[in-house]
N, C-alpha and C positions, 0 to 999 in steps of 0.2 A: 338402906339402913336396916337393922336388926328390927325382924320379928316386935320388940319390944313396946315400937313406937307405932303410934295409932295415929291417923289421920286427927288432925286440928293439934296435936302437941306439939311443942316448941321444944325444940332441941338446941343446942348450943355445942360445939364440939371444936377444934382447931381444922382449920379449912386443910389439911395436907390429909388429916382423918379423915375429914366429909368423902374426900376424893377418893381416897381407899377405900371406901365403901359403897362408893357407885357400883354396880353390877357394870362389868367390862362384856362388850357383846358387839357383833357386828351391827351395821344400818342396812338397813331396807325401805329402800323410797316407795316403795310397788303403791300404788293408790291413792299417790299425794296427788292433791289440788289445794289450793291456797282457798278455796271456797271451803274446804272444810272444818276451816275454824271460823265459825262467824265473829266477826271482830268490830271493833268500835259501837257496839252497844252503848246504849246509853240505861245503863243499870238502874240507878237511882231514881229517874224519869223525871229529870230535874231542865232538858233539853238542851243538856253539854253531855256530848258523847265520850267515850274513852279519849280518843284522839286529844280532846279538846281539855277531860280531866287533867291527865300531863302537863299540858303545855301550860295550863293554869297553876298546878302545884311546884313546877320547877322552875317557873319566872323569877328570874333575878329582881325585877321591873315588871308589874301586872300590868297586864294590858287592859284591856278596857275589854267589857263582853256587851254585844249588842244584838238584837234580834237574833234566833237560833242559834244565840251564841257563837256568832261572828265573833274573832278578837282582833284587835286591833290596835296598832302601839305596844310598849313593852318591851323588854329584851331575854334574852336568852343564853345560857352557858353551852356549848356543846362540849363534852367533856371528851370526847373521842380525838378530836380537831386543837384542842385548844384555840375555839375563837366563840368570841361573841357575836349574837345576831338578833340584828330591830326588828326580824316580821316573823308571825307564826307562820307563815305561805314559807319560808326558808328553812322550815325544818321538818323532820320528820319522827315519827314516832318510831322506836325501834324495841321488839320484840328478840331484850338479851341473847337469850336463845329462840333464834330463828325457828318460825312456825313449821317449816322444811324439817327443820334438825330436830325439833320436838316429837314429829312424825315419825321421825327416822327411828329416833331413841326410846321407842315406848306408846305414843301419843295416838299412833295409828289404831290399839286397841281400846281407844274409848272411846267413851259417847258423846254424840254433837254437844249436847250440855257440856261436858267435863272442858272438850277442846275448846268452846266459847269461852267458859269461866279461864280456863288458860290465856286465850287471845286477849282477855278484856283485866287481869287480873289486876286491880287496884291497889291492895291488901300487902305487899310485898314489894315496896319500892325497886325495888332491883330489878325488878319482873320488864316493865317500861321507862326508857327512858328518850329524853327529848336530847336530839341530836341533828348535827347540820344536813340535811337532804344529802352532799353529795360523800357526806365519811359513809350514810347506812347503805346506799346506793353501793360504792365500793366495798362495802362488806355483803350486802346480798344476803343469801343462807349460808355463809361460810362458817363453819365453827374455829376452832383459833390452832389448828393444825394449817389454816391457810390464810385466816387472817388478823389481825391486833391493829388494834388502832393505831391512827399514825404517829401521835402524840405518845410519845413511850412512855411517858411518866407517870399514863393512865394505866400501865399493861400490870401490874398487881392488882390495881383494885378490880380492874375488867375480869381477870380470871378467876379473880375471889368469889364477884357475884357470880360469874357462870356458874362455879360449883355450888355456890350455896341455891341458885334456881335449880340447878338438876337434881338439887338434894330435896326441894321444898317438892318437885311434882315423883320423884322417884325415877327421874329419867338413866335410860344406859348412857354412857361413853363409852368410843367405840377405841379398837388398841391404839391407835396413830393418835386419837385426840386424848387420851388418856397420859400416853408420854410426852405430849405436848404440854399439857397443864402440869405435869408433875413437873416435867424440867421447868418451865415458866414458873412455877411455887417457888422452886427451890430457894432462887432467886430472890424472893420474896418476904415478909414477914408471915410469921404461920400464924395470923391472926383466927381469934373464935370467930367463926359467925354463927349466925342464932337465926334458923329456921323454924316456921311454923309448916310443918305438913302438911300439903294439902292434897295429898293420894297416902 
């Protein structure tokens, strides 16, 4: 994004814009471990972790919370898969853009805080989202040069958020995954989305 905008302002722009203005750059994994971003904090200290946040705010059907916020019952949408699912144990939390590809794109220069508050980000619904164990399994760290969900009728909104998360932490795209998202827009509606900065 321009100069312009300052960490915590909200931006709103047409998502083929956003994309144009990601800094295009190659990946560097040199130094990733997945321990780098501490993840599933429990922020609030309320003793429902991230993990457990999600799967609470995206219930179709709430399930019941019991001791350390055990859940139990409820169902679930995975929007990657198109299907629904009765146990939180069935699904997994998935990290839009891969903790991998975060690194890749920028992430590797910041500070354990910054990548926690990334790993854990509440604040930006698109950031986490609750999804069937074996769609995020198959997707891995892959960015969408290699993978899109298998329900295709999710593949605009999926690329919309990716750009709009690379927009909210100021992440690169790299050339391959750059003409990937642009041909996949194209396809698309060039809907606004409305980011709050958070780099």
């Amino acid at each position: 994004m321009p100069a312009r905008h300052a960490v915590g302002e909200t931006v709103t722009l047409p998502v083929r814009d956003a994309l144009s203005q990601l800094t295009v750059a190659d990946e560097d994994r040199t130094g990733y471990t997945r321990d780098k971003f501490k993840h599933w904090t429990d922020a609030d200290k309320d003793g429902c972790n991230t993990r457990a946040e999600v799967l609470l705010e995206e219930a179709v059907t709430a399930p019941e919370v019991g001791p350390k916020c055990a859940l139990t019952g409820g169902s679930w949408y995975s929007p990657y898969d198109d299907r629904y699912l009765d146990s939180a144990s069935k699904l997994d939390v998935d990290h839009l853009v891969p903790l991998a590809e975060a690194w890749d794109s920028g992430a590797s220069a910041w500070t354990p805080k910054e990548r926690e508050a990334y790993a854990n980000d509440l604040d930006d619904s698109r950031a986490l989202i609750a999804v069937s164990a074996a769609s995020n399994r198959s997707k891995a760290d892959k960015d969408p040069t290699e993978w899109l969900p298998p329900y295709t009728p999710y593949w605009c909104e999926y690329v919309t958020n990716w750009v709009a998360d690379k927009t909210r932490y100021q992440l690169s795209v790299d050339p391959a995954e750059h003409n990937a998202l642009a041909t996949r827009l194209a396809a698309c509606p060039d809907r606004p989305i409305t980011v709050t900065l958070a780099r």
